[in-house]
Steps between C-alpha positions, in 0.01 A plus 500: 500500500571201240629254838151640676351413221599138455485404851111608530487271177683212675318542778179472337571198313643341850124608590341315229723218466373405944138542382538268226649282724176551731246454243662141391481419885119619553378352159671190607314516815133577393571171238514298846223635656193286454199676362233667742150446295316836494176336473264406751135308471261634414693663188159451324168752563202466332271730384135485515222676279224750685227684336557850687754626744400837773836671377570665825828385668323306762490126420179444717303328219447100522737431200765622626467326815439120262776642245780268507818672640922487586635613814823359499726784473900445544745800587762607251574770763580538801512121606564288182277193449318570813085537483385848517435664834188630403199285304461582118163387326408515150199331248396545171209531344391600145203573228463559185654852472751488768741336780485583835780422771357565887781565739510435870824662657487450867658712761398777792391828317779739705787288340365586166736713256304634243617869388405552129083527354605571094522317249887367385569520901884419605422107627801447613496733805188328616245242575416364195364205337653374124345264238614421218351289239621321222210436253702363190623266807881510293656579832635860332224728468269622720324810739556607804261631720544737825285625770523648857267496749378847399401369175814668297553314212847403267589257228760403268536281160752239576698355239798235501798486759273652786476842250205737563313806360407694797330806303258265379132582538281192509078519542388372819430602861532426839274558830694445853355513805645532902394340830662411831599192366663619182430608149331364229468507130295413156732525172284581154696405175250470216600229248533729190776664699713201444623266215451129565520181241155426352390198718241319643667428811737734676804458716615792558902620712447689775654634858448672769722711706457719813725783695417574884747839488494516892722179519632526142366157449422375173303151430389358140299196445719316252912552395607702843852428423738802546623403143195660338238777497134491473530561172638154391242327390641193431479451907134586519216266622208354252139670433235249437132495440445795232267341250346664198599855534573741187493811442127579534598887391749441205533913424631778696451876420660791652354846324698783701437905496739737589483873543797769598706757462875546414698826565870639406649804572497723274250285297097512463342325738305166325237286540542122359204271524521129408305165431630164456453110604653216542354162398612169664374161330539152644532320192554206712562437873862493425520797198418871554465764227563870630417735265504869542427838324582867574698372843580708788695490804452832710401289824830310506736642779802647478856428473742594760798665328794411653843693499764318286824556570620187207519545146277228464095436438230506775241233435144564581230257600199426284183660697254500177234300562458334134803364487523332818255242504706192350780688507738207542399412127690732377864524692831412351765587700874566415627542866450766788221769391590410078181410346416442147144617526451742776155689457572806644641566150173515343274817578839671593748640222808723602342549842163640319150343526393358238103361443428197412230461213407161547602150520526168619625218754476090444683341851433166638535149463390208282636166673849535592524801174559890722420715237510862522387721162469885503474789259421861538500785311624858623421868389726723323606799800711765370768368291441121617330327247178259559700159564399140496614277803473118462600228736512091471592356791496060569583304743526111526408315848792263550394256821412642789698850518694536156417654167635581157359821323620769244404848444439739161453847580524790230402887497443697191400806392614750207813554721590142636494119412626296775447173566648212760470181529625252755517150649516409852399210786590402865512229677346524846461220783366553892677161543904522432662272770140399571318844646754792375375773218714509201508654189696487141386813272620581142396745253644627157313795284595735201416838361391599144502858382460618176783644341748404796717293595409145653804345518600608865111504656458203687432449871589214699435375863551182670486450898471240731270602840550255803202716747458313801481660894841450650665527139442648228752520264481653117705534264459613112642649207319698218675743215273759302677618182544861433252479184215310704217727463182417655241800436209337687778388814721648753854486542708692780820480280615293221856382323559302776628144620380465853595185801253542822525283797334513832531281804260558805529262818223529791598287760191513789829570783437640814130442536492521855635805487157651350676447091284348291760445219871648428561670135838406357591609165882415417458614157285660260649654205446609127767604241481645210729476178428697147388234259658665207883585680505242788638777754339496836190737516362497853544247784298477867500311786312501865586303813343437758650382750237550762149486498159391658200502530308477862162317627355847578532596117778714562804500217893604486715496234902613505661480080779564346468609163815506243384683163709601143377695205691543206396841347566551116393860507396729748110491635266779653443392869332892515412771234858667610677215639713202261688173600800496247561210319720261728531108677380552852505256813240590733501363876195519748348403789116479630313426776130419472215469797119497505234460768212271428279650305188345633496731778304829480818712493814361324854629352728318276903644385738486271804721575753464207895649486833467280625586151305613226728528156721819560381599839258325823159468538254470825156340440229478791165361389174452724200418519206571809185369516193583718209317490228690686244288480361204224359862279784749547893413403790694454803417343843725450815377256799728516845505326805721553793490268801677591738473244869674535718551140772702382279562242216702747318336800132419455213421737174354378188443685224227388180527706155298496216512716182283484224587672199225479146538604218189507200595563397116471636233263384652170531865592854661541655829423909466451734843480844475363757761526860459378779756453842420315697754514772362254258544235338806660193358513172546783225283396173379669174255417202467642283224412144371655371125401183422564345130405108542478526145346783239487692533169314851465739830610470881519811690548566861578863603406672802561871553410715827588856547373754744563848570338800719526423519895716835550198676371231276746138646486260247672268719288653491167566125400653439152259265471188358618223241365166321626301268428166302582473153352227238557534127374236224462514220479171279320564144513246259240 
């Protein structure tokens, strides 16, 4: 077992002593290739003032014939650097209150793919057209904006390296319409949806990017290299022409109602009822104040609970809509899913609801100062007492892509004092050997509770990011002490010294052959020591040694993945079933493969086999999508665990199915079921949005839970809630 042992070693360091060897040759390479400028003229569009616009979709009136407008698209996909097969045209125009962006996307009406009507729509299966706009113009921050021609809209805060905030909800609208000769658009942002410097004159980032699905093509006005997403900024064209504008409606108020009913088994039956509102107050263009008071979140939808097989932490996406607007304020990383501040930890304590009583938010930017304040107070619930939860968060522009900040976060109550505080910057460049992405991150933050130890609660991370199409190539190390204790953050483990490195190499091979681009990864590992002992806690590594992607959108993967985890005592994997304490290697293989999901019926596998710690384990994980039509879509997840031990065999089963139904682009009813039977659990949501007004919302919730399945009554849930809640939104 030992010789087996060190010859997979030496074999893998053979392994990743070539690559190196490969990397040196490629980086050598790409510093000999000249530069291909992914900027074409005009890389300018100016925008031109109008006293009313018909908001329909049509773009029939005489401005937007005389509008100024860009047509010169560029492919980033299929045929690099080539024009676009099919014309793109877009103008601006704007008045006082708003911008509008009119959108001509040429092309017959049957080659149209265009499946989804609600709002937060999957864009990247589709036709779509992107925006995104960079008001501060500091080539870092910035909305996007989707749409399909069905009128489905999507958008995203963007912040930094090409980061994004999908579940972002901005205010503004979008009316598409759809002839024989294509389909065509009008874009609504109001200005006192954005933050933009106090000026006279504006110049203002800005891009444009479509996707034709049928031939997987996808064309941008400005920065089409393969090197970069949409979402760079620092690649986008110029806005000109805005004069005068302000926020001609400085205030924003959203009273909400809600009404409904919670049940328990067992338990009276009760009735809550509940006012609050949120305030939002542009104190300038480039500052907003949220302020809230007796908050609620019934409307937000719910999590998928996954089956965990590891000993370690599930992280959770933010999907509160307070706290995502400037979101990117407030983030510190430490590495992975670590975060210093991760808002899911206020509202929630030891997996209870808790209500917020009130509070407040300060995000936003005053010259090159990101500054992101907040501080709310929570109710007592049981035996958690009513805690105060305060964040400073600031952040330095440093040229055109890098920053300096630090972060002070504490959390106190009769119970708890914790505080943290931490420094970090990066240095980030879209023009390493001339037009290659690279970035140089650092961070370094500390714990304070009261009446403990301090001495051994720091957290560390340091990494060096070199994200460009054919490589990309990370590498990093971070430690978080065992006494590094951040109440209003999220850690999946701590007492740990951790080395990651990934190398990715997409060669476009074959292309003739109907491949758009091979996906090579020779290495990708982490390991893991114990920070306070040194000893080797948990190691992994995947290889792929073949991959690709095709030009039809289909995908194959084939890994190897190598795996150790040192176990100091035994953990549950079930209520009846332990690991013992132990050092286990783990080998396995997996094959991936997925149909393009653009097409009204798609599939996409993972099958997964080899050694898990004392015994084997099979995996196989689907999904299936149908798309009926653009109102009615299905979509199924699946995942089967077969797991073989001395210790007992288990068999888990994690099931999801969405059901969506648009009526039209502000009326949908969604219906969630999932089942996990690891935790015994049969749950199911049903939720119905309906916009009357933009930025105004009524929801209709329903939730149905069932535990300890052996006794399943579709009758008799354990528990059951409703609830009817309208939001509206004044603007003054």
């Amino acid at each position: 077992m030992n010789y087996q042992r060190n010859h997979k070693r030496g074999f893998v360091v053979q392994l990743m002593n070539c690559a190196k060897r490969i990397i040196l040759v490629l980086l050598f390479s790409i510093i000999l290739v000249k530069a291909i400028a992914q900027h074409s003229t005009p890389d300018t569009i100016k925008a031109i003032t109008v006293d009313k616009i018909d908001f329909d979709g049509k773009l029939t009136e005489p401005v937007w014939l005389t509008a100024p407008s860009v047509n010169n698209f560029t492919q980033r996909e299929l045929d690099f650097g080539k024009p676009a097969t099919e014309q793109t045209q877009v103008a601006v125009v704007y008045n006082n209150l708003a911008l509008y962006v009119g959108v001509w996307c040429y092309q017959k009406r049957e080659t149209i793919v265009a499946k989804f009507m609600q709002r937060d729509f999957d864009f990247d299966t589709e036709d779509n057209f992107e925006v995104i706009i960079s008001p501060f113009n500091d080539k870092r921050n910035g909305y996007l904006f989707v749409i399909n021609p069905n009128g489905a809209r999507a958008d995203a805060l963007v912040s930094g390296q090409e980061s994004s905030n999908i579940d972002w909800n901005g205010v503004w609208d979008a009316k598409t319409s759809v002839t024989d000769e294509g389909w065509f658009a009008e874009i609504r942002i109001p200005f006192n949806s954005l933050q933009f410097k106090k000026a006279t004159i504006h110049n203002w980032a800005i891009n444009f990017e479509r996707n034709i699905r049928l031939k997987n093509e996808q064309a941008l006005w400005q920065g089409w290299s393969r090197d970069y997403e949409l979402e760079n900024i620092a690649q986008a064209g110029t806005l000109t022409g805005l004069e005068n504008i302000g926020y001609a409606k400085r205030f924003e108020l959203k009273p909400y109602g809600l009404a409904g009913f919670e049940k328990r088994e067992g338990d009276k039956t009760i009735y809550p009822g509940k006012a609050g509102a949120d305030l939002n107050v542009n104190i300038t263009p480039t500052l907003k104040l949220n302020l809230t008071a007796n908050t609620d979140f019934a409307q937000v939808e719910a999590d998928r609970i996954a089956v965990n097989l590891s000993r370690f932490n599930l992280f959770y996406p933010e999907k509160r809509e307070f706290f995502l607007e400037g979101y990117q304020n407030y983030q510190f990383n430490i590495g992975g899913s670590n975060e210093v501040f991760y808002t899911r930890k206020i509202g929630i304590e030891n997996f209870e609801r808790v209500s917020i009583i009130a509070g407040g938010r300060l995000f936003g930017k005053i010259g090159r100062n990101n500054i992101g304040l907040l501080n709310l107070q929570t109710a007592s619930t049981g035996s958690i007492p009513t805690t105060n939860n305060t964040v400073a968060r600031y952040k330095r522009d440093i040229g055109a892509q890098s920053y300096i900040g630090g972060i002070l976060t504490s959390k106190n109550s009769s119970i708890i004092s914790n505080q943290i505080a931490g420094v970090d910057g990066a240095f980030a460049t879209s023009k390493f050997l001339r037009n290659k992405n690279l970035v140089i991150s650092g961070s370094l933050s500390k714990s304070f509770d009261k009446n403990k130890n301090s001495n051994n609660a720091y957290a560390w991370n340091f990494f060096i990011d070199y994200p460009n199409d054919q490589i990309d190539n990370f590498i990093g190390i971070r430690s978080i002490q065992q006494d590094f204790n951040p109440e209003l953050g999220f850690l999946e483990r701590k007492n740990f010294d951790n080395l990651r490195w990934f190398f990715r190499f997409t060669p476009r091979w074959f292309t003739k052959y109907g491949i758009r681009k091979m996906y090579f990864r020779p290495w990708g590992f982490e390991l893991y020591r114990t920070h306070t002992t040194g000893e080797l806690e948990s190691f992994s590594n995947e290889t792929r040694p073949l991959g690709f992607f095709t030009k039809s959108g289909e995908r194959f993967e084939y890994n190897f993945i190598q795996q150790f985890d040192r176990l100091d005592k035994a953990f549950n994997l079930t209520d009846v079933i332990k690991i013992p304490k132990g050092k286990y290697w783990m080998y396995r293989q997996e094959i991936q493969a997925g149909t393009f999901q653009g097409r009204r019926f798609w599939i996409d596998l993972e099958y997964a086999w080899g050694g898990f710690y004392t015994g084997r384990i099979t995996v196989l994980e689907s999904s299936l999508g149908l798309n009926v039509n653009k109102h009615l879509n299905f979509k199924t997840d699946y995942i089967l665990n077969k797991v073989r031990l001395p210790e007992g065999n288990v068999t888990t089963h994690e099931f999801a199915e969405y059901i969506n139904y648009a009526f039209n682009p502000r009326f949908n009813i969604a219906t969630f079921v999932q089942w996990n039977s690891l935790d015994d659990l049969l749950l199911g949501n049903f939720r119905l949005h309906w916009i009357p007004n933009i930025g105004s919302d009524l929801y209709v919730v329903y939730n149905r839970g069932y535990e300890n399945l052996k006794h399943f009554s579709f009758m008799r849930p354990q528990t059951s809630a409703g609830a009817a809640k309208l939001v509206w939104r004044f603007t003054f």
